[in-house]
NUNU-130771 format. One record per residue (C-alpha): residue number from 1; x, y, z. Coordinates in pm, whole numbers, plus 50000, padded with zeros to 5 digits. Layout:
N
<r n="NUM" x="X" y="Y" z="Z"/>
...
This chain:
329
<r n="1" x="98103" y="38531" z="22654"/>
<r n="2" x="98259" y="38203" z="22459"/>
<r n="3" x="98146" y="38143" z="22100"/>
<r n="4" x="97924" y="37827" z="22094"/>
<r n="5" x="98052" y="37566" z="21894"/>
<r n="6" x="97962" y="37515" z="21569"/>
<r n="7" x="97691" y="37229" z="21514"/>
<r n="8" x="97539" y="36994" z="21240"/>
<r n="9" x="97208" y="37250" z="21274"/>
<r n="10" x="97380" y="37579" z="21185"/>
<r n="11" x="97580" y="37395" z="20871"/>
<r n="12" x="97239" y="37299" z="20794"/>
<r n="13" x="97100" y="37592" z="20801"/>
<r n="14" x="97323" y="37747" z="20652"/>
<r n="15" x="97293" y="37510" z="20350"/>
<r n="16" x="96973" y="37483" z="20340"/>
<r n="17" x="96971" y="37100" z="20381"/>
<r n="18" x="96857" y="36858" z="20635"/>
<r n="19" x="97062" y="36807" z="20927"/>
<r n="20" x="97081" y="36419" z="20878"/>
<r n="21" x="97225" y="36458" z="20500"/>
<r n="22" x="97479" y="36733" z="20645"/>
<r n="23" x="97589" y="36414" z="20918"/>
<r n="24" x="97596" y="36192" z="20670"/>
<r n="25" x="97760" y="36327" z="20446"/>
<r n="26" x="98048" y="36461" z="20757"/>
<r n="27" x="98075" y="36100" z="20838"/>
<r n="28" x="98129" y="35965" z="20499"/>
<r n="29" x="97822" y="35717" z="20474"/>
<r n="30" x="97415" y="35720" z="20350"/>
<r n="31" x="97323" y="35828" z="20004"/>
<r n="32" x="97471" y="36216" z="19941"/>
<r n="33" x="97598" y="36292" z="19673"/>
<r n="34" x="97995" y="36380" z="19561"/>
<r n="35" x="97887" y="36736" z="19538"/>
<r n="36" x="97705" y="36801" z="19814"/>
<r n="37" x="97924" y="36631" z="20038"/>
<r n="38" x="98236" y="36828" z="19966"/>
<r n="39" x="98031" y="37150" z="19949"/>
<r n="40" x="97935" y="37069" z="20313"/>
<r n="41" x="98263" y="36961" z="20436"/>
<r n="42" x="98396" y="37317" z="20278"/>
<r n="43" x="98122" y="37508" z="20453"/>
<r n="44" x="98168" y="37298" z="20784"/>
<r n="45" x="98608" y="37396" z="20761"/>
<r n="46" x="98466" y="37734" z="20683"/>
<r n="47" x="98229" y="37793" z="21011"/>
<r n="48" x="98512" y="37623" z="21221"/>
<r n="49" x="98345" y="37306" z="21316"/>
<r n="50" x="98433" y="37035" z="21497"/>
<r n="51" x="98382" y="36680" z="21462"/>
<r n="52" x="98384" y="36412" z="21740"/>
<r n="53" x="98445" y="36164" z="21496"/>
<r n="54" x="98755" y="36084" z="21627"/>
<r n="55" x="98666" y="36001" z="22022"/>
<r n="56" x="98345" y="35798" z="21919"/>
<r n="57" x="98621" y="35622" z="21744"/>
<r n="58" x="98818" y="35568" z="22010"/>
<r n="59" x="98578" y="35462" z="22226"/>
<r n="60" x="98431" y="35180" z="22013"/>
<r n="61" x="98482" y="34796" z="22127"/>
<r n="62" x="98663" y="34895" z="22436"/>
<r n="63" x="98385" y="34809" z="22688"/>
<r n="64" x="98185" y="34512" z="22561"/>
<r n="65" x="97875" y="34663" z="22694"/>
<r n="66" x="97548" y="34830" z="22557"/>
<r n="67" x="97376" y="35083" z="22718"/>
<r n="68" x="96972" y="35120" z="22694"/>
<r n="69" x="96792" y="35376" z="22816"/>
<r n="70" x="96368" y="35341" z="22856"/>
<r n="71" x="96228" y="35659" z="23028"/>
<r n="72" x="96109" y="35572" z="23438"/>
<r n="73" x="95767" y="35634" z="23434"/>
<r n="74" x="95710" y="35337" z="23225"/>
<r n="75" x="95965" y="35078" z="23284"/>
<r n="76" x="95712" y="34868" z="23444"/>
<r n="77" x="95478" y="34839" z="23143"/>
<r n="78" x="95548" y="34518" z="22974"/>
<r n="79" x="95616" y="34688" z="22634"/>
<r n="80" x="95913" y="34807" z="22767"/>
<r n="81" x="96034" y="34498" z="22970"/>
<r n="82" x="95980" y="34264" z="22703"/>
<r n="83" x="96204" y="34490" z="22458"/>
<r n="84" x="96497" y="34506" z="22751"/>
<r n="85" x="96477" y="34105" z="22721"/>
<r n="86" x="96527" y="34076" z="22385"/>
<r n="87" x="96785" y="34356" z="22360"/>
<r n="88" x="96948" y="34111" z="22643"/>
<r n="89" x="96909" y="33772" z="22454"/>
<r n="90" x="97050" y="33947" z="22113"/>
<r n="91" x="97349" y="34085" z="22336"/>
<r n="92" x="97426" y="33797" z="22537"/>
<r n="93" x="97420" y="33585" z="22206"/>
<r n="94" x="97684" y="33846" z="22080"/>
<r n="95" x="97945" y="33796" z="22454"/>
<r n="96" x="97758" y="34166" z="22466"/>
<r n="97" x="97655" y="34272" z="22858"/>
<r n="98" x="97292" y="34522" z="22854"/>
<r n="99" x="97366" y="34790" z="23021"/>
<r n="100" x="97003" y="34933" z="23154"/>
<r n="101" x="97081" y="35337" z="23244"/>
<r n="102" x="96906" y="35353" z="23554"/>
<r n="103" x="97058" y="35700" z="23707"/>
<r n="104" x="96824" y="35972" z="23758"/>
<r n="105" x="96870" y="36397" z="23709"/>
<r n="106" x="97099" y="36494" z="24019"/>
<r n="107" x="97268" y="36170" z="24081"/>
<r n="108" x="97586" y="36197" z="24318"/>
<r n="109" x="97762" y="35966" z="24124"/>
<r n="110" x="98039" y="36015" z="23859"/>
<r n="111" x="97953" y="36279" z="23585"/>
<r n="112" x="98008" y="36183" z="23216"/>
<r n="113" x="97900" y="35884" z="23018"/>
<r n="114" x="97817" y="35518" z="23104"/>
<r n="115" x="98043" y="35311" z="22987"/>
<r n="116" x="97928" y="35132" z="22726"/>
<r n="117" x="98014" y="35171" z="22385"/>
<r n="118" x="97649" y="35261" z="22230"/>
<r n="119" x="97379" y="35397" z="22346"/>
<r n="120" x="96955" y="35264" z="22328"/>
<r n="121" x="96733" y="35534" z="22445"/>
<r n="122" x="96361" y="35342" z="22361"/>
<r n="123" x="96043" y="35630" z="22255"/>
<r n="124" x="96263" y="35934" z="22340"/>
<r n="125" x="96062" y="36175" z="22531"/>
<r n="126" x="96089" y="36559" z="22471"/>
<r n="127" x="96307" y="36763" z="22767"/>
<r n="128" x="96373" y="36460" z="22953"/>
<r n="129" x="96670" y="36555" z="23150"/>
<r n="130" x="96841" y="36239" z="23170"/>
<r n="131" x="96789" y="36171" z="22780"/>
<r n="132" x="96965" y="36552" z="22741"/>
<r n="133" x="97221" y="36412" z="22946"/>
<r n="134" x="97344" y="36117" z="22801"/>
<r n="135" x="97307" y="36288" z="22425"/>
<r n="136" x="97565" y="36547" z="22549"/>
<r n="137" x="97812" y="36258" z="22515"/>
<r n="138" x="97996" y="36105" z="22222"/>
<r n="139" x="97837" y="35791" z="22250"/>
<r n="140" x="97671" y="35659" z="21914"/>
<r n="141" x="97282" y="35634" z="21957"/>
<r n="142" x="97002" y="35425" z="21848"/>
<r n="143" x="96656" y="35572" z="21939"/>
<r n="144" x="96391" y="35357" z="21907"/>
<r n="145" x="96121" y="35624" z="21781"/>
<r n="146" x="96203" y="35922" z="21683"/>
<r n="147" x="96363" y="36233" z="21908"/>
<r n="148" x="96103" y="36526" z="21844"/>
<r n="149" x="96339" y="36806" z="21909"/>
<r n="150" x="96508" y="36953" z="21598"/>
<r n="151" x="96775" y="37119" z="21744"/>
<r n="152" x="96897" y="36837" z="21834"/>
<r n="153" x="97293" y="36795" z="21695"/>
<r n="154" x="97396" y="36468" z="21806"/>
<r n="155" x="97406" y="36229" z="21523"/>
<r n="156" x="97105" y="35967" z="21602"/>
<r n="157" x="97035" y="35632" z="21397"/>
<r n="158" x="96648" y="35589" z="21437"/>
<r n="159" x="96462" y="35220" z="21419"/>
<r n="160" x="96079" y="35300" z="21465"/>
<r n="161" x="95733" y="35138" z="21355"/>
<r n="162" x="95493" y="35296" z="21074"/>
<r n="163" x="95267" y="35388" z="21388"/>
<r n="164" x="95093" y="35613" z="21206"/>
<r n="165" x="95012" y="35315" z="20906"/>
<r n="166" x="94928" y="35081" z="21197"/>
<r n="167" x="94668" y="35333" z="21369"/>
<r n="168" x="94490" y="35326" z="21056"/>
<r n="169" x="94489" y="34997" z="20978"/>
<r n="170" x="94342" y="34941" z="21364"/>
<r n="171" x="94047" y="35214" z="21283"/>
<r n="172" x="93944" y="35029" z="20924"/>
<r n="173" x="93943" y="34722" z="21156"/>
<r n="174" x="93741" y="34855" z="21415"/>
<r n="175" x="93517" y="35028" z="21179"/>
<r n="176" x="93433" y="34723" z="20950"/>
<r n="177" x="93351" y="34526" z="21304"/>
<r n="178" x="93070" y="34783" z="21322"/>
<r n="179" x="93249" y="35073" z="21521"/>
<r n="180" x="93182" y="35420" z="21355"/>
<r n="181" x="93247" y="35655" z="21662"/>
<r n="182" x="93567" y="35594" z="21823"/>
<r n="183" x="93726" y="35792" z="22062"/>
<r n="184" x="94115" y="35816" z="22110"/>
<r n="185" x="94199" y="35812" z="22464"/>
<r n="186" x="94525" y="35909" z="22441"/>
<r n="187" x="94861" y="36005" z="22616"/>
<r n="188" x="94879" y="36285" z="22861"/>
<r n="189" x="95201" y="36611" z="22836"/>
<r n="190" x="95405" y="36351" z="23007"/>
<r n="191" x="95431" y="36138" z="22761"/>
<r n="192" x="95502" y="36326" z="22460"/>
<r n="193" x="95715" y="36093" z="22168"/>
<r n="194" x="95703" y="36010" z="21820"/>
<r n="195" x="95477" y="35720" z="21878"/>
<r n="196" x="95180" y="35961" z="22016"/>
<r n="197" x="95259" y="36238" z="21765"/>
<r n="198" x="95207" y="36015" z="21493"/>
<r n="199" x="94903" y="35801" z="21657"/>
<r n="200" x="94723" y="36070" z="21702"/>
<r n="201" x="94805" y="36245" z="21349"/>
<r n="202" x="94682" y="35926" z="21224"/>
<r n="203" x="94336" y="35953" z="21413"/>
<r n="204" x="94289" y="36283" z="21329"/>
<r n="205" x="94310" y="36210" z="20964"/>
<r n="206" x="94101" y="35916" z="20986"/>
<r n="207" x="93815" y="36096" z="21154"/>
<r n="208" x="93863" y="36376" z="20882"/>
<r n="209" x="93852" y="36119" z="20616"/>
<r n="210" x="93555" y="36000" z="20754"/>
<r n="211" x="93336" y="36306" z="20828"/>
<r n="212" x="93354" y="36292" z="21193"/>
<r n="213" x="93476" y="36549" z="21468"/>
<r n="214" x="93740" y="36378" z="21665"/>
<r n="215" x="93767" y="36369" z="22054"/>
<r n="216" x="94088" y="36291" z="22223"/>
<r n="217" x="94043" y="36205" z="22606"/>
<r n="218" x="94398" y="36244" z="22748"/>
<r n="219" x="94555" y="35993" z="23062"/>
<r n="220" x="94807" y="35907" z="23196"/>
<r n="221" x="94994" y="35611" z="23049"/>
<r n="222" x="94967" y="35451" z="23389"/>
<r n="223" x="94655" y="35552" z="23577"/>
<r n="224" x="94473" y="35466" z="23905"/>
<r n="225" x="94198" y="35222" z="23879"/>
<r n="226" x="93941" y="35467" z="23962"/>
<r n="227" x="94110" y="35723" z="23736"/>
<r n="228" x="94034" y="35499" z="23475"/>
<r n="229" x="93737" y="35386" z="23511"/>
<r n="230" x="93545" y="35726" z="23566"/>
<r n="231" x="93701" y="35821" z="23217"/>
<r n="232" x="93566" y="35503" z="23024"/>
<r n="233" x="93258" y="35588" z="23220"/>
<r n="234" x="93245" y="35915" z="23109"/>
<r n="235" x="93298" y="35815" z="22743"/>
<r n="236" x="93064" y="35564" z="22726"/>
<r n="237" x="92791" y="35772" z="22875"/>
<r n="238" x="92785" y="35984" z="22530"/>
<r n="239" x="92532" y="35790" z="22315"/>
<r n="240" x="92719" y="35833" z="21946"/>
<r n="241" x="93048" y="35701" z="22132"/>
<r n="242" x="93070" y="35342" z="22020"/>
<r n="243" x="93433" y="35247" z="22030"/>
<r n="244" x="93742" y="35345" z="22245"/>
<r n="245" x="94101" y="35328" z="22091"/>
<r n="246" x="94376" y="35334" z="22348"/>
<r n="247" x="94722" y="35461" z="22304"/>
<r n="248" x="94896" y="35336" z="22609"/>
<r n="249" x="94941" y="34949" z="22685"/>
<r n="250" x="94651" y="34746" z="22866"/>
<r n="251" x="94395" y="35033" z="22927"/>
<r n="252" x="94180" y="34876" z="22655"/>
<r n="253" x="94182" y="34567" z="22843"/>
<r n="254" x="94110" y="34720" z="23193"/>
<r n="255" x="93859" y="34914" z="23011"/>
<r n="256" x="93652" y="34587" z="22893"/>
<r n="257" x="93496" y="34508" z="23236"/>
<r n="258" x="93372" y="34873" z="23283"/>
<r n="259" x="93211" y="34885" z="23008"/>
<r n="260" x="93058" y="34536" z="23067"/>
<r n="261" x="92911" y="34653" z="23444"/>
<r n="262" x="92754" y="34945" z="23256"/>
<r n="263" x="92568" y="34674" z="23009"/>
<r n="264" x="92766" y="34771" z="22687"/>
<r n="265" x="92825" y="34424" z="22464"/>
<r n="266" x="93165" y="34445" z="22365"/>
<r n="267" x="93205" y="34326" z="21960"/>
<r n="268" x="92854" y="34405" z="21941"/>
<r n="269" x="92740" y="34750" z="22042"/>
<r n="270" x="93060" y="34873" z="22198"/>
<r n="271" x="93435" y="34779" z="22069"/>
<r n="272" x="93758" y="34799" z="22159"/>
<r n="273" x="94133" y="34860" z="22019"/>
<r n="274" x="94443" y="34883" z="22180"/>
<r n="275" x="94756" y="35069" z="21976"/>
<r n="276" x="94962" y="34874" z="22193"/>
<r n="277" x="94820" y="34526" z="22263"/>
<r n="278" x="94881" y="34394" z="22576"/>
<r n="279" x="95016" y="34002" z="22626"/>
<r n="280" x="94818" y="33889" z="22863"/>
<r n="281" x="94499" y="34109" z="22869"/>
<r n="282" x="94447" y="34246" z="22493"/>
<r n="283" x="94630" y="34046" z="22240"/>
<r n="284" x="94457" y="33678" z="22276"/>
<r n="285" x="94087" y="33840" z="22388"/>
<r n="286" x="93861" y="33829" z="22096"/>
<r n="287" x="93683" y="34101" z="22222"/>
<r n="288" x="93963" y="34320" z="22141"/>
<r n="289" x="94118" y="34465" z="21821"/>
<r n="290" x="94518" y="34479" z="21903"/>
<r n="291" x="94846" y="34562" z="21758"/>
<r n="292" x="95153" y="34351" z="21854"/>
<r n="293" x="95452" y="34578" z="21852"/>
<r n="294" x="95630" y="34269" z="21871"/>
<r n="295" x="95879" y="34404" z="22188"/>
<r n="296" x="96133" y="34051" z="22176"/>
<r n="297" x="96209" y="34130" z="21784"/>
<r n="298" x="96228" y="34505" z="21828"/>
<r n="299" x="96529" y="34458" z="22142"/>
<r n="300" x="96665" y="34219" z="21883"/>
<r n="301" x="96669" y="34445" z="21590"/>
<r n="302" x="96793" y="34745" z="21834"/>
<r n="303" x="97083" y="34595" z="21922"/>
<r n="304" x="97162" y="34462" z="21615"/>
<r n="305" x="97188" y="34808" z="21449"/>
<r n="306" x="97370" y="34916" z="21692"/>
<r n="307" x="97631" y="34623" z="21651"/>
<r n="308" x="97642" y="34752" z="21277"/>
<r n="309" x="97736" y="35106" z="21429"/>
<r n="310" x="97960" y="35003" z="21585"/>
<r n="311" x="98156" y="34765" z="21343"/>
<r n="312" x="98063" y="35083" z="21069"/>
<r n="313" x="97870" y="34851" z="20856"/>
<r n="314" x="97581" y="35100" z="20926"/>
<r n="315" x="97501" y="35487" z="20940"/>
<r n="316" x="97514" y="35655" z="21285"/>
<r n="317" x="97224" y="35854" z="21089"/>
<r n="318" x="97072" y="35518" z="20934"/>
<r n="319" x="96698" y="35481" z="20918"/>
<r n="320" x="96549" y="35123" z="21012"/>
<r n="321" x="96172" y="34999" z="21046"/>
<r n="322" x="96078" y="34765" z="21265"/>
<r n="323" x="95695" y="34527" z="21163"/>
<r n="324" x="95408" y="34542" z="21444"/>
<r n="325" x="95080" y="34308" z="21310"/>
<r n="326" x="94757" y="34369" z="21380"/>
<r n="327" x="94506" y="34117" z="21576"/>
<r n="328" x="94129" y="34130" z="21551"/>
<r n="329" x="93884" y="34085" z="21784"/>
């Protein structure tokens, strides 16, 4: 059987250094120092590794195209529409086409890359086929959240939100408004990214800080109307529940009339947040406590990093943040 190749992980590992500073310091960019970036580049000649450097290089410019990448389960959630819009607005202003990577596991058409010359994958989700696919390319990536798997060798520049800051800030919010019980009703296996790992980290800790035992009601990001509403019904039926803090878009606000019919006064008795606060049915009710992930400005920012890749004005292992706001109800 054929040797593997050699990757970023095992030089890693064999340092005893992240794999990021072992890319960076491979590349030539971010902050490593002198030392350990010769050390790395003898230990990488010694294992026999082999950098792609060169075709990324080669590929770069030629198409005039982007490619983004948002997982199909949840393309129609606005979130993620919104986001493709403004990653098409910053790349048309830029004579850059948007790309959106629409092929599916087992497509009949041609095998290797898209042709673009980067690559958005938005809130990368763990084992998603497609995802695995388009990583095993030389294609520079931006992911917009972090990739959870660690073995993971392809270099990846990240741009993500302080979700975990955010979650807080939306708990503090909902507690000074007179909600002391909240439950989390949260993402189901399917949708497992950085944004839920760190959401629910987040409540965890702020239930711990505050002497309360958490519960975590898990849904689908997309459910059925009567799906959803025997769950709220469910959780408002416990008498020390007093809030409910959703994870995925709009269930807060198709929550709100549920809990109406079953006499609960919402921003009195009963309140409401929404970790990702719907346009139309969250973010301008006053019965709601939101945050605005901002989706236009986040496509924006995407693309721009990527441009930066691109041009090598930025890391293909850079680190951006991107600023959500909070609303109150």
């Amino acid at each position: 059987m054929a040797k593997s190749a050699v990757t970023i992980v095992d030089i890693a590992r064999e340092l005893g250094i992240s794999k990021t500073t072992v890319s960076d310091a491979l590349i030539g960019s971010g902050r490593v120092s002198e030392a350990t970036r010769q050390k790395t580049l003898l230990v990488a000649q010694r294992m026999g590794y082999v950098s792609n450097r060169a075709a990324r290089l080669l590929r770069r410019s030629q198409t005039g195209a982007l490619g983004l990448y948002i997982p199909g389960h949840v393309r129609n959630l606005s979130f993620y529409m919104e986001f493709a819009f403004g990653a098409a607005d910053e790349s048309a202003l830029h004579d850059l086409d948007l790309t959106l990577i629409g092929r599916g596991v087992g497509s009949k058409r041609r095998s290797g890359p898209p042709q673009v010359d980067g690559l958005i994958a938005v809130d990368p989700l763990d084992g998603d086929p497609v995802l695995e696919s388009l990583l095993g390319s030389d294609l520079p990536v931006v992911t917009v959240g972090r990739i959870l798997d660690e073995t993971q060798s392809h270099p990846l520049a990240v741009i993500e939100i302080d979700h975990y800051s955010m979650a807080t800030a939306l708990l503090e919010a909902l507690r000074a408004a007179g909600g002391r019980r909240p439950v989390l009703l949260a993402s189901d296996e399917k949708f497992s990214s950085s944004y839920t790992v760190d959401v629910s980290r987040a409540y965890a800790d702020w239930c711990s800080g505050s002497g309360i035992e958490p519960v975590v009601i898990p849904l689908s990001v997309t459910p059925t109307d009567q799906e959803l509403t025997a769950t709220v019904q469910r959780i408002a039926a416990q008498n020390d529940v007093d809030a409910l803090v959703s994870v995925a878009q709009g269930l807060a606000g198709r929550a709100a009339p549920v809990l109406q019919s079953m006499g609960r006064r919402l921003g009195k008795d009963f309140h409401l947040g929404s970790l990702v606060g719907d346009p139309a049915t969250e973010l301008r009710n006053p019965l709601i406590h939101a945050v605005d992930l901002r989706p236009r400005e986040f496509g924006h920012e995407a693309v721009n990093f990527m441009r930066e890749i691109i041009s090598g004005q930025a890391s293909e292992t850079g680190r951006r943040n991107h600023r959500a706001t909070l609303t109150a109800g």
